[in-house]
C-alpha positions in Angstrom: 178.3 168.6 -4.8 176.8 168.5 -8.3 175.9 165.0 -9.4 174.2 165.7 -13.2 176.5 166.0 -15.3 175.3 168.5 -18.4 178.1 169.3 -20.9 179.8 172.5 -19.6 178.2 174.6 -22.0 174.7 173.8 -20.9 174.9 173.7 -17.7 172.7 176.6 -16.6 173.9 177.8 -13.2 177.9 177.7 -14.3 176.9 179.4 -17.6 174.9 182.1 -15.5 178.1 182.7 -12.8 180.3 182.5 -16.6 178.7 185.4 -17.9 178.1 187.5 -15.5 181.8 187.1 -14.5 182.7 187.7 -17.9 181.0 190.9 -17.7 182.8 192.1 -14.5 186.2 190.9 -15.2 185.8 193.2 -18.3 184.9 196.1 -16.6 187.7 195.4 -13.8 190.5 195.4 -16.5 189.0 198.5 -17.9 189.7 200.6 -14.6 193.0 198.4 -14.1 194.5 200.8 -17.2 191.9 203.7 -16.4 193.2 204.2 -12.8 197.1 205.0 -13.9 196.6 206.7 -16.9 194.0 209.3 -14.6 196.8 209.4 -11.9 199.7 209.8 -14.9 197.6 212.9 -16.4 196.9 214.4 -13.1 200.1 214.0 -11.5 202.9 213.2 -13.9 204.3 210.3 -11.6 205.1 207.0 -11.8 205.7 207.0 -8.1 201.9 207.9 -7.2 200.0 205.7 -9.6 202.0 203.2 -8.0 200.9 204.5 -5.0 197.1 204.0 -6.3 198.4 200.2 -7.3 198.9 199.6 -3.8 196.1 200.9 -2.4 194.1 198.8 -4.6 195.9 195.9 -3.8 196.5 196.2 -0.1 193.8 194.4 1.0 195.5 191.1 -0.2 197.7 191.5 3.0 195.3 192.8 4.9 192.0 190.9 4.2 193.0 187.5 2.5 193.4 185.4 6.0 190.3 186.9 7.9 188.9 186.7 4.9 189.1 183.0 4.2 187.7 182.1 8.0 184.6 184.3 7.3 184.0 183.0 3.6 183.8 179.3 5.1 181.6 179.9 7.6 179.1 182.7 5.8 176.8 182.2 2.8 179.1 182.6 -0.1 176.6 183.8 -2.2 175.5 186.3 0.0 179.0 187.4 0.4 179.1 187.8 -3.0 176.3 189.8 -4.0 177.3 192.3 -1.2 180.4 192.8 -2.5 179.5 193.9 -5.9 177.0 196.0 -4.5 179.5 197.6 -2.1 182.2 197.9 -5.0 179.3 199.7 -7.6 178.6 202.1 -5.0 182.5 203.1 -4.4 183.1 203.6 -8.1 179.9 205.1 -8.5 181.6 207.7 -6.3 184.1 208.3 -8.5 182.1 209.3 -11.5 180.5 211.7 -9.5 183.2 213.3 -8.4 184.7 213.3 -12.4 181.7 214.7 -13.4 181.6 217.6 -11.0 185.4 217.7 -11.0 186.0 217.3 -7.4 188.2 214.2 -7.5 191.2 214.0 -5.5 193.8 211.6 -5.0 192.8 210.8 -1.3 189.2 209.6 -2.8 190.6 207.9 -5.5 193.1 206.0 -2.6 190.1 204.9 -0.7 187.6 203.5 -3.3 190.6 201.6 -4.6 191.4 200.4 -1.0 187.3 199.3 -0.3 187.6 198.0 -4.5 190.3 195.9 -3.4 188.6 194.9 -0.4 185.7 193.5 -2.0 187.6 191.8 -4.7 189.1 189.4 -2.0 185.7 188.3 -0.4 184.3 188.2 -3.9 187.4 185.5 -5.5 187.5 183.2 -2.3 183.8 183.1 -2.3 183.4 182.2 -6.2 186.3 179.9 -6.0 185.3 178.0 -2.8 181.7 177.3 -4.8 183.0 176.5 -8.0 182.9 172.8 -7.2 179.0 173.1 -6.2 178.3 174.4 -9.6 180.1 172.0 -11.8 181.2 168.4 -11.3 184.1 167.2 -10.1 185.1 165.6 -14.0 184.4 168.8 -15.6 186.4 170.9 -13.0 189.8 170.9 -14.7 187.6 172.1 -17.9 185.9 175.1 -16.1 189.1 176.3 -14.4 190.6 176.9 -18.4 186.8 178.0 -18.8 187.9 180.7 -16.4 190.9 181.5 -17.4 190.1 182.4 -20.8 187.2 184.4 -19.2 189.8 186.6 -17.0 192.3 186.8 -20.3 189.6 187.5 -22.9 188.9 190.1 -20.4 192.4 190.7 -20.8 192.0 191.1 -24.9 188.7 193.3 -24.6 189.3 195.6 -21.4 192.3 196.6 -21.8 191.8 198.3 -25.3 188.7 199.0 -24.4 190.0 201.5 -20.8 192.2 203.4 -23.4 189.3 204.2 -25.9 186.6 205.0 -23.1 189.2 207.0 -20.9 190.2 209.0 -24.4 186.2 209.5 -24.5 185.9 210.9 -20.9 187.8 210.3 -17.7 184.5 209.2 -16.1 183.2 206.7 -18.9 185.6 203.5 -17.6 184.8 203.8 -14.2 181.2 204.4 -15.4 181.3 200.9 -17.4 182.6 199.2 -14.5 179.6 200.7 -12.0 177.7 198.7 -14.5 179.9 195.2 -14.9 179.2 195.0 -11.2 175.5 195.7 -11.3 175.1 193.0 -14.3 177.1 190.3 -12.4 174.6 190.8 -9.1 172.0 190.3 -11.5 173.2 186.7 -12.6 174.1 185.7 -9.1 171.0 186.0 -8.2 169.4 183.4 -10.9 171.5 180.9 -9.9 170.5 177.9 -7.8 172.8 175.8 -6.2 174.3 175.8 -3.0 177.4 177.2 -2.5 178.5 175.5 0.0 177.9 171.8 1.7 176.8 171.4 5.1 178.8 173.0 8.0 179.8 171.2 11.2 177.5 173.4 14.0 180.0 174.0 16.6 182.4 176.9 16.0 185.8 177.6 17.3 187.2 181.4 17.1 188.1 182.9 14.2 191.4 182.6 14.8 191.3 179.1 16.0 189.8 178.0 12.6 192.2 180.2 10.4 195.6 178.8 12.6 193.9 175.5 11.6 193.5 176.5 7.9 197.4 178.0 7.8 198.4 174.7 9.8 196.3 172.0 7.1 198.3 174.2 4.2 201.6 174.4 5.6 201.6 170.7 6.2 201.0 170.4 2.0 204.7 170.4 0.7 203.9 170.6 -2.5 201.0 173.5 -2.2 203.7 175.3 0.2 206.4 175.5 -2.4 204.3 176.5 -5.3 202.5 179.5 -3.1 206.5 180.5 -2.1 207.4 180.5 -5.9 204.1 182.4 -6.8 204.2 185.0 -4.3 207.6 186.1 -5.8 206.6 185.7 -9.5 203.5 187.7 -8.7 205.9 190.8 -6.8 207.9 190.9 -10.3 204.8 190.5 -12.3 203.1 193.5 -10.9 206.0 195.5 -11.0 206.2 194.8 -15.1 202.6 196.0 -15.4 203.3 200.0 -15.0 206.9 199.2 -16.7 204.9 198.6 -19.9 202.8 201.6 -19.8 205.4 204.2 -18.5 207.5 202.4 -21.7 205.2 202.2 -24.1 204.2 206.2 -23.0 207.9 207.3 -23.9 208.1 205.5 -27.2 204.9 207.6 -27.8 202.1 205.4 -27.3 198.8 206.9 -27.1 196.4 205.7 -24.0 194.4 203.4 -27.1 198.2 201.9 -28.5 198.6 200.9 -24.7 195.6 199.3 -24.4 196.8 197.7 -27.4 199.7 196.4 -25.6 197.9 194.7 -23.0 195.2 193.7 -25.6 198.2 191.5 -27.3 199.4 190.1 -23.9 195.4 189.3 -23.8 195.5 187.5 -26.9 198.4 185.6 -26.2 196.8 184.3 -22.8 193.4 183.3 -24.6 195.4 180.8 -26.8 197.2 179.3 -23.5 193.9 179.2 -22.3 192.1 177.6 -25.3 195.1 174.8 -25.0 195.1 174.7 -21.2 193.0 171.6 -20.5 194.8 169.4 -23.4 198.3 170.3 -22.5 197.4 170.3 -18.7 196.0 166.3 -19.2 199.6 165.6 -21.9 202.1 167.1 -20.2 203.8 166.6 -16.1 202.8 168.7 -14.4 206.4 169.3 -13.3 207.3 170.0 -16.6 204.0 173.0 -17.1 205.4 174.2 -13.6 209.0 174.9 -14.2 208.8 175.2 -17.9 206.3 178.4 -17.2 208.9 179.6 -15.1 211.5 180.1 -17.5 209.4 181.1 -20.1 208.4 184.1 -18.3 212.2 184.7 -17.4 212.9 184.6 -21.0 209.8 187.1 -22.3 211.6 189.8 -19.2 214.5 189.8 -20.7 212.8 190.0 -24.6 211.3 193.2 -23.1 214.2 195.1 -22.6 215.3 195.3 -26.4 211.8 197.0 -28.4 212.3 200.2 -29.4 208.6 200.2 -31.0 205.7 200.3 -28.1 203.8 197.7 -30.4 206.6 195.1 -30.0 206.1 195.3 -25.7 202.8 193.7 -26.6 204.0 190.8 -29.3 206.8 189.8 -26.6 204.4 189.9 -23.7 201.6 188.1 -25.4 204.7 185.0 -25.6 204.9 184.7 -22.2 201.3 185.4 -21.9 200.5 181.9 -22.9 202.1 180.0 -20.2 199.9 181.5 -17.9 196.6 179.7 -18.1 198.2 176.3 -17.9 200.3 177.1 -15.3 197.1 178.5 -13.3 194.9 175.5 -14.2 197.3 172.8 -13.2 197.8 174.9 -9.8 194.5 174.8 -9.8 193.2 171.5 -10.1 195.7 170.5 -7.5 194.5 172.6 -4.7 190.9 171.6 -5.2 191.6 168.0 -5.1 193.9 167.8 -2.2 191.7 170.6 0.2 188.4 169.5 1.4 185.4 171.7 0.9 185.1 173.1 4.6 188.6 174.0 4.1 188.9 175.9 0.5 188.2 179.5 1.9 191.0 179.1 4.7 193.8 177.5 2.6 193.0 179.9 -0.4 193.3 182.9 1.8 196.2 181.6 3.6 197.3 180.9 -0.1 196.4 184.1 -1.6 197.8 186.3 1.4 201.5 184.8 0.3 201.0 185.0 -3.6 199.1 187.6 -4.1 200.0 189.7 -0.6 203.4 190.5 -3.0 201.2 192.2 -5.7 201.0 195.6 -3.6 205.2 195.3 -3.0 205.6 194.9 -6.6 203.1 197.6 -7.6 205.0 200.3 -5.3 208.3 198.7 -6.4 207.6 199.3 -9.4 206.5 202.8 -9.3 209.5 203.5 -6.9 212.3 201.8 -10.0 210.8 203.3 -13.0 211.1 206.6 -11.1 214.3 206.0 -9.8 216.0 204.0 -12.4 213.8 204.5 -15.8 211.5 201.9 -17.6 214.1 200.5 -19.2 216.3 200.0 -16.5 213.7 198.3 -14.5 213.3 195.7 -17.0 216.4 194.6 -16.3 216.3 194.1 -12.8 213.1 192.6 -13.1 214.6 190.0 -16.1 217.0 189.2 -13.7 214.7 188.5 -10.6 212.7 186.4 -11.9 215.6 184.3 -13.9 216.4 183.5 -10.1 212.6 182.2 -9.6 212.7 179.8 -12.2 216.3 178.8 -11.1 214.7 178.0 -7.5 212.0 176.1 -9.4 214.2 173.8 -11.1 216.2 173.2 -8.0 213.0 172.1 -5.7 213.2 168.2 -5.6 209.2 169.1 -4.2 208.4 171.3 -7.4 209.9 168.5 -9.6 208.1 165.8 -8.3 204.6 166.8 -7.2 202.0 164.5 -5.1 199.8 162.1 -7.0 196.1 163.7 -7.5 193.7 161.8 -5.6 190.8 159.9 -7.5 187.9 160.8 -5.1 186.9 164.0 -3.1 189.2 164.8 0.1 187.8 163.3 3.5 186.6 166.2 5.8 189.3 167.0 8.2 189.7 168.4 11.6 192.5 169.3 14.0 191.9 165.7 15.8 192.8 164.0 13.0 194.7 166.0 10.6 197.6 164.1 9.0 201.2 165.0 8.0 201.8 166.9 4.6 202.5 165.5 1.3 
């Protein structure tokens, strides 16, 4: 654990993983809108850039729990300079194939399958170590840090897939080849430990993941918010091609849709600017819930604009909540999980609220085709109305544990206690 204590800001070794994540989150956003809108030209259906969605995002289910296990008992920094090397050559492959115009949709499936797949190792692994970088009164500061790095990226990528894609199919995924290559780079300056020591003997893999799953499912609190994320998250990634095939039919141009998502960018930048004061002022019941029905609010908003412009203005409201939200989620889990624990619990986590972000992805794809965009917004208005209903209702959600003032005691299956 760090124990100088630097302002943020000039503290070299969070500043170095900062930036270079600041770099790769950009060019990750930029193939976010690059991937449909290739699909969209080739194809013509919502259905299979859905299908490409779900490729990408698969490995949430698939990889999230294993994946947790391995990142607590491997060198997280190791594990994360292989992944961006592994995810620049898979891209790289695709701007080959651009280039020489042999892409096909089965290619395109599996780099965003092994894209995905690296993306999981890479996010436990960063956020495992964040509290070896920076110290524990500062941690509540660089999780909004963080989050106004993913939704500047957000602001700038988004915008910025639509102009490059315009330019030449290749050029986003190009730009991203090279977000990944910069982000090795800084990883590698950086000194710190990311990880403490590790207790010598060790169990099976699936011994030590049952007793991650176990430790989290014994956290009331932790259990009901990863229950209530997981379905936000399905509705959530549903919206995302709702917007673009919208926005397309109100004759959008692929740099007007980046401008969409570039206001839903902006609008998360200023939650994430206020995220650490209203995260300290406010309960953190009352960030929770409130969130909830703010979101519920901005999906029905969508369903009226009959200018693509206004999708962005009404999603950049709900955009806001988000980074609050996120950081007090946040801050929670890292002070109640111990350090040798944080790659288990945030997979077993991840695998519930983010395991719903392929489901959503191909349900979305699946409604817009069978329904149209603006029928789905309906539907999806009125799913997650009944989210922030179940919100309010939990007496657990209302009334979360008290956050404890020093790091969590090390734990292990002889003497694990009974969830808050």
């Amino acid at each position: 654990m760090v124990d100088e204590q630097p302002g943020l800001w000039r503290n070299r070794d969070f500043m170095l993983l900062w930036t270079g994540q600041v770099v790769s989150t950009v060019g990750i956003r930029i193939t976010a809108l690059a991937y449909p809108l290739l699909v969209l030209e080739q194809t013509g259906s919502p259905a299979v850039a859905g299908l490409v969605g779900f490729a990408q995002t698969l490995p949430f289910l698939i990889w999230y729990l294993p994946a947790g296990g391995l990142v607590d008992r491997w060198d997280r920094k190791k594990v994360m300079l292989t992944s961006d090397a592994v995810r620049a050559v898979a891209l790289a492959s695709v701007v080959v194939a651009l280039v020489l115009d042999q892409l096909t949709l089965p290619q395109i499936l599996v780099v965003a399958f092994i894209d995905g797949t690296m993306f999981v190792f890479f996010q436990l692994s960063e956020d495992a170590a964040l509290p070896h970088v920076v110290p524990r009164n500062q941690l509540r500061t660089a999780l909004a840090q963080n989050q106004a790095r993913v939704q500047g990226a957000e602001l700038v990528g988004q915008p910025l897939g639509g102009v490059l894609f315009g330019i030449g199919h290749a050029v986003p995924f190009l730009v991203n080849v090279v977000s990944y290559v910069v982000s090795f780079a800084t990883l590698l300056l950086i000194r710190p430990a990311f990880q403490g020591s590790r207790d010598a003997q060790r169990r099976h893999l699936l011994v030590e993941v049952g007793f991650g799953v176990r430790w989290l499912w014994q956290q009331r609190f932790l259990r009901a918010m990863v229950a209530l994320v997981g379905a936000t998250n399905l509705v959530f990634n549903a919206l995302v091609l709702a917007i673009i095939v919208q926005a397309q039919q109100l004759g959008a141009s692929p740099a007007l849709i980046g401008g969409i998502f570039a206001c839903y960018g902006a609008g998360a930048i200023a939650g994430a600017l206020a995220a650490p004061a209203v995260a300290a002022r406010l309960p953190a019941a009352v960030v929770l819930i409130g969130a909830f029905w703010v979101w519920a609010l901005t999906f029905v908003a969508l369903t009226v604009p009959s200018k693509p412009l206004w999708l962005g203005v009404i999603a950049a409201g709900g955009a806001m909540a988000g980074p609050v939200f996120n950081v007090v989620i946040s801050h929670f889990r890292y002070a109640l999980t111990p350090d040798e624990l944080q790659g288990r619990t945030l997979g077993a986590a991840r695998l519930v609220a983010w395991g719903t972000i392929p489901l959503g992805t191909l349900a979305g794809g699946l409604l817009i085709e069978a329904l149209g965009a603006g029928n789905t917004f309906v539907v999806l208005a009125a799913g997650m109305a009944l989210i922030a209903l179940a919100s309010t209702a939990s007496r657990t959600v209302r009334r979360p544990p008290e956050l404890p003032a020093a790091e969590p005691a090390p734990v292990s299956p002889a003497n694990m206690e009974g969830g808050r």
